[in-house]
C-alpha positions in Angstrom: 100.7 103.4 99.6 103.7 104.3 102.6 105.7 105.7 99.1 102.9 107.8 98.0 102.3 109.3 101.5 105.8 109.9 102.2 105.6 112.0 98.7 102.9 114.4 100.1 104.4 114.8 103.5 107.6 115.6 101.3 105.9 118.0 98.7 103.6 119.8 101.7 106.6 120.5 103.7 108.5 121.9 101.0 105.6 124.2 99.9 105.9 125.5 103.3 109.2 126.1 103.8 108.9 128.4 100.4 105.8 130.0 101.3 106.9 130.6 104.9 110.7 132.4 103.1 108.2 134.6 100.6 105.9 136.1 103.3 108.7 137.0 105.5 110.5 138.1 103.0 108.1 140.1 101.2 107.1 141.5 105.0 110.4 142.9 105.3 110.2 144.1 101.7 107.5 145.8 102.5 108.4 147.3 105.7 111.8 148.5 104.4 109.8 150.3 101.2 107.4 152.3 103.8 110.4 153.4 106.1 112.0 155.2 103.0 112.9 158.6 103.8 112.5 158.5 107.3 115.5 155.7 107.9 117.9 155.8 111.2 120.9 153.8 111.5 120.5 150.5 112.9 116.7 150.4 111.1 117.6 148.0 108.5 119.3 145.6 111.5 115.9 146.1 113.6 113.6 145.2 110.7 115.5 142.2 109.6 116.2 140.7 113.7 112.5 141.7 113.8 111.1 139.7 111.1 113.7 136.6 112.1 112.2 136.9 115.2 108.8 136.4 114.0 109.9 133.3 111.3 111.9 131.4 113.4 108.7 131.6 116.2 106.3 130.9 113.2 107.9 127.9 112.4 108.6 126.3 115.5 104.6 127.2 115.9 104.7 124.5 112.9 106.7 122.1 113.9 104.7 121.9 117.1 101.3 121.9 115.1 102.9 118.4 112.8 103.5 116.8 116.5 100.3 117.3 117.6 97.0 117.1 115.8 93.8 118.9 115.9 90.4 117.8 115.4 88.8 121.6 115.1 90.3 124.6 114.5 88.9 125.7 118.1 90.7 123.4 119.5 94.3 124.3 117.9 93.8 127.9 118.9 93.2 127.1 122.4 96.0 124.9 122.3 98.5 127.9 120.5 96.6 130.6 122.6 100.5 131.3 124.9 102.2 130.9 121.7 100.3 133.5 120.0 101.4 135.1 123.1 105.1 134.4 123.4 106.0 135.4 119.7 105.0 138.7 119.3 106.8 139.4 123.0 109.7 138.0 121.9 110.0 140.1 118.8 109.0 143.0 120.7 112.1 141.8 123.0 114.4 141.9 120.1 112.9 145.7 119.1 113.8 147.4 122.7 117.4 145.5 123.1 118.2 146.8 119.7 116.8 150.0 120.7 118.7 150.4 124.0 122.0 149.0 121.8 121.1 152.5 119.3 120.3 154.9 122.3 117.2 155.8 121.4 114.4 157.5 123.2 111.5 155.2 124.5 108.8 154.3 122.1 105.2 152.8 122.4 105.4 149.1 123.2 101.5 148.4 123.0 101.1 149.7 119.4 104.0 147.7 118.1 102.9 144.5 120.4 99.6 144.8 118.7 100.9 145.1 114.9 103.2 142.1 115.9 100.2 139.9 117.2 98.3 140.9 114.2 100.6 139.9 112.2 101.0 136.2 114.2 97.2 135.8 114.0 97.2 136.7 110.1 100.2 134.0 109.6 97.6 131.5 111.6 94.8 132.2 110.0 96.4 131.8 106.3 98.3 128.8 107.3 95.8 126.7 109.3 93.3 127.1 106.5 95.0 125.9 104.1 95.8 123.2 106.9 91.8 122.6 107.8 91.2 122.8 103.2 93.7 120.1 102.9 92.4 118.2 105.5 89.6 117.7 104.2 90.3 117.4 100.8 92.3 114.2 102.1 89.5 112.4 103.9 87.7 113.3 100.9 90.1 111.2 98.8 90.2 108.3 101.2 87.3 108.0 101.1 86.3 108.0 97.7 89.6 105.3 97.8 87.7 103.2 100.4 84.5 103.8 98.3 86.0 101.9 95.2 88.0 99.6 97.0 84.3 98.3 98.1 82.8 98.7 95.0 85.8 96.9 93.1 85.8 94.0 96.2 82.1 94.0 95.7 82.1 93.9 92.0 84.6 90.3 92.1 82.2 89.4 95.0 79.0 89.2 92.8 81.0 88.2 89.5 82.0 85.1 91.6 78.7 84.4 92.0 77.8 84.0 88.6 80.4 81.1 87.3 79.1 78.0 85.7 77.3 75.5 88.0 77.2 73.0 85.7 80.2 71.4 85.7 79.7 67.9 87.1 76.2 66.9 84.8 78.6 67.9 82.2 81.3 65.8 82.8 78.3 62.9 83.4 77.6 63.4 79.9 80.7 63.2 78.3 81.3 60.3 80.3 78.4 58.4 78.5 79.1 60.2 75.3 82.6 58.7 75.4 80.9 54.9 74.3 78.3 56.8 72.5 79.9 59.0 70.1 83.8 59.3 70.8 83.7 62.4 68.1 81.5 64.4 69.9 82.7 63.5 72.8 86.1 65.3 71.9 84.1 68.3 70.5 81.8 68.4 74.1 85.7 68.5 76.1 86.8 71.1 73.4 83.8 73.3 74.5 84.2 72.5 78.1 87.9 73.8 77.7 87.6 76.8 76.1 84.6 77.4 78.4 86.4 77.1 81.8 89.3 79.1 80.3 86.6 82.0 79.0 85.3 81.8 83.1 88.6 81.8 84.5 90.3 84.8 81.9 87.2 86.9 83.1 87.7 87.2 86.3 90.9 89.2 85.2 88.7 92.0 82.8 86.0 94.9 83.4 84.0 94.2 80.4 85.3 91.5 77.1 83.7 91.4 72.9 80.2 90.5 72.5 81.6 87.8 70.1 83.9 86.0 72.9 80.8 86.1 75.6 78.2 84.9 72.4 81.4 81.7 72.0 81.3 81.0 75.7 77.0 81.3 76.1 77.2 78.8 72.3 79.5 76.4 74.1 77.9 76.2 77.6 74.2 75.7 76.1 76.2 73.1 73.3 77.6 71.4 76.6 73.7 71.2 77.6 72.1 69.8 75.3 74.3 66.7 75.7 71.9 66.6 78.4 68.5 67.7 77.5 69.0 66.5 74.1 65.2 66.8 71.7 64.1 69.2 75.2 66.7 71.9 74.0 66.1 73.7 71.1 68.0 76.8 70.2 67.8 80.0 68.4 70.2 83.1 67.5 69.5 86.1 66.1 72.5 88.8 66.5 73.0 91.6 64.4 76.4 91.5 63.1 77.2 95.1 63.9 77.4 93.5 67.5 80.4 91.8 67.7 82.8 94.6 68.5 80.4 96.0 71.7 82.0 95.6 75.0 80.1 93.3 77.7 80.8 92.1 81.3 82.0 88.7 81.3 79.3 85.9 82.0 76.5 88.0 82.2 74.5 87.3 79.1 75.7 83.4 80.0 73.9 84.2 83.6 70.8 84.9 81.6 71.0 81.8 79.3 71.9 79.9 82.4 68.2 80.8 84.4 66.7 80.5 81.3 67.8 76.5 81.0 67.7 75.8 84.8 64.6 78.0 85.8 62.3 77.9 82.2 63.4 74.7 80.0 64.2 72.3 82.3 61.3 72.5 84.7 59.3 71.6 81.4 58.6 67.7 80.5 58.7 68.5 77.1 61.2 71.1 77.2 61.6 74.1 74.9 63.3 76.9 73.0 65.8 79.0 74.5 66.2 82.0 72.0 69.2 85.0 72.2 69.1 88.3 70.1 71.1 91.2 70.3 71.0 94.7 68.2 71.6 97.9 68.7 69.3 100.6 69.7 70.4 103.8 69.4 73.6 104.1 71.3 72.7 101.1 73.1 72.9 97.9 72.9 70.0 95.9 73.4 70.2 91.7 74.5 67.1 89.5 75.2 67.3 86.3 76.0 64.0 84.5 75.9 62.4 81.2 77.2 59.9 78.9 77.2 57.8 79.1 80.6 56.7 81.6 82.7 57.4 83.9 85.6 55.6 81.8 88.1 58.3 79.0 87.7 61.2 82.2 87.5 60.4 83.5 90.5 62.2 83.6 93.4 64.6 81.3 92.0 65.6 83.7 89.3 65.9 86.7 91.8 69.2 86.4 93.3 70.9 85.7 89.8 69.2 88.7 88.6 70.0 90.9 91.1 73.4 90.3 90.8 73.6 91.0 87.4 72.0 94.4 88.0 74.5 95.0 90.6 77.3 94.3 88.2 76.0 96.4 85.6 75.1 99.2 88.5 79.0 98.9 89.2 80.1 99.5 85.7 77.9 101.6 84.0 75.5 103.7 86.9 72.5 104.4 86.0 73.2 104.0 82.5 72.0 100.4 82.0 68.8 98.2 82.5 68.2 94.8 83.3 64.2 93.9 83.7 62.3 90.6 83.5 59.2 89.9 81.7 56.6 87.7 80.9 55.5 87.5 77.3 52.5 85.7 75.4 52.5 82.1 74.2 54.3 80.7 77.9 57.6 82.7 77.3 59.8 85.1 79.3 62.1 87.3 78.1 65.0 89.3 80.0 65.9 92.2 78.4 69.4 93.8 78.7 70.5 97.6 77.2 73.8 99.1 78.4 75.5 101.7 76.5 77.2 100.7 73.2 81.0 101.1 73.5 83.3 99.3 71.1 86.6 97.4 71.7 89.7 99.3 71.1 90.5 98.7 67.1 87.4 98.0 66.3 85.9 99.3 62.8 
């Protein structure tokens, strides 16, 4: 950040220091081309002193103006109102010494104190502009920085909320699955590995495969059924064409989660939790459905929900959906359709 600032302040002041050489320069250019013909001796020295006069005044006008800041425009001015003063005398100064120095008859002072302060105030006007533009072109970017700082902050905030909760009735089961079923019991810590490794490795990436979220949502419902047992049943229906689509991390596992904890298991005779994904268009399109109904969902469902809306607000705007509803025969379905973007390689 202190790098990158210093390279603005270095870039800004050299693209003054140029600037301020070619609109001297091209002053004097200009004023040496419309004296043609009419030329006296010591004219050329006059012009030159003259427009010295009027650079080394403009810049020390800068330097002052990079010591002390300005909140309005107004306010500079008042500030710079005796140097606007003093610079235009002081080349007018160097215009009647040189004068005297050539023996030359008096000339108007007023008309040539005037063309000098013009010119001052033109040099102000051009340069604090492009002062005031940059400005606020700067606090424009900071703040868009600030802005995704928050979101990004915001964004790990909310995915943090959505890691597995089910850690310890897991590790209950494989404790009495050990004398049970020592096979399966290796299979159930397999799962619970490559689970807690899927959780962890997500909190590094935007968005992973629809195939490694489907893995980690297969092995954490596996990992429950050691628990519910008969009360679980499963079904999957995913189109194959699927696979490659880029997903958040844990967010269709969210889904299957409050379907389990807030559908399933408030059942005595359990039920079916069923996942389906297609796409739709340029979408793709996930539903995860349950046995129960929104009366048992709701309000326990609504914070996990709202998360996930808020993750997929981050990521994609206004571009994806994420709604709740309650369908016949005791079942709810959540329904999600964000836009269908393929890993890189992907056929």
């Amino acid at each position: 950040m202190a790098s990158g600032t210093r390279s603005r302040q270095a870039n800004s002041s050299r693209s003054y220091y140029l600037c301020q050489l070619a609109g001297w320069g091209s002053y004097a250019v200009l004023m040496f081309l419309m004296s043609a013909g009419r030329r006296r001796p010591g004219d050329t020295t006059i012009l030159l002193l003259w427009c010295a006069c009027g650079l080394v005044g403009t810049h020390l006008l800068w330097a002052y103006s990079q010591r002390h800041r300005w909140r309005t425009i107004a306010q500079l001015m008042r500030r710079f109102a005796v140097a606007l003063l003093l610079i235009p005398s002081a080349m007018i100064s160097v215009q009647i010494v040189l004068n005297n120095r050539y023996d030359r008859r008096a000339w108007p002072v007023l008309p040539h104190y005037v063309q000098a302060l013009i010119i001052i105030l033109l040099w102000c006007a051009l340069y604090f502009s492009v002062q005031e533009v940059r400005k606020r072109r700067l606090a424009e970017v900071e703040a868009l920085r600030l802005a995704l700082v928050a979101q990004v902050s915001q964004f790990h905030v909310l995915r943090s909320q959505l890691n597995p909760h089910f850690l310890f009735n897991c590790l209950n089961g494989l404790r009495e699955l050990i004398d049970e079923d020592r096979e399966g019991a290796k299979q159930a810590l397999t799962q619970l590995s490559e689970l807690l490794r899927y959780t962890l490795d997500a909190d590094r990436v935007e968005t992973v495969t629809f195939r490694d979220e489907l893995r980690a949502v297969e092995d954490y419902l596996s990992l429950e059924q050691i628990r519910f047992e008969e009360r679980l049943r499963l079904h999957y229906e995913i189109a194959p064409d699927t696979f490659s689509a880029q997903v958040p991390p844990m967010l269709v596992q969210t889904l299957a989660e409050n379907a389990l904890k807030h559908g399933v298991a408030k059942l005595p005779a359990g039920g079916e939790v069923s996942i389906s994904a297609y796409r739709n268009n340029g979408d793709l399109q996930i539903t995860v459905t349950n046995t129960g109904s929104l009366s048992t969902a709701k309000g326990a469902t609504a914070v996990g929900l709202e998360n996930a809306r808020e993750r997929l607000r981050l990521i994609y705007g206004e571009g994806a959906s994420l709604t709740l509803n309650a369908m016949q025969s005791d079942q709810v379905r959540a329904t999600v359709t964000i836009p269908f973007r393929q890993s890189h390689g992907a056929a």
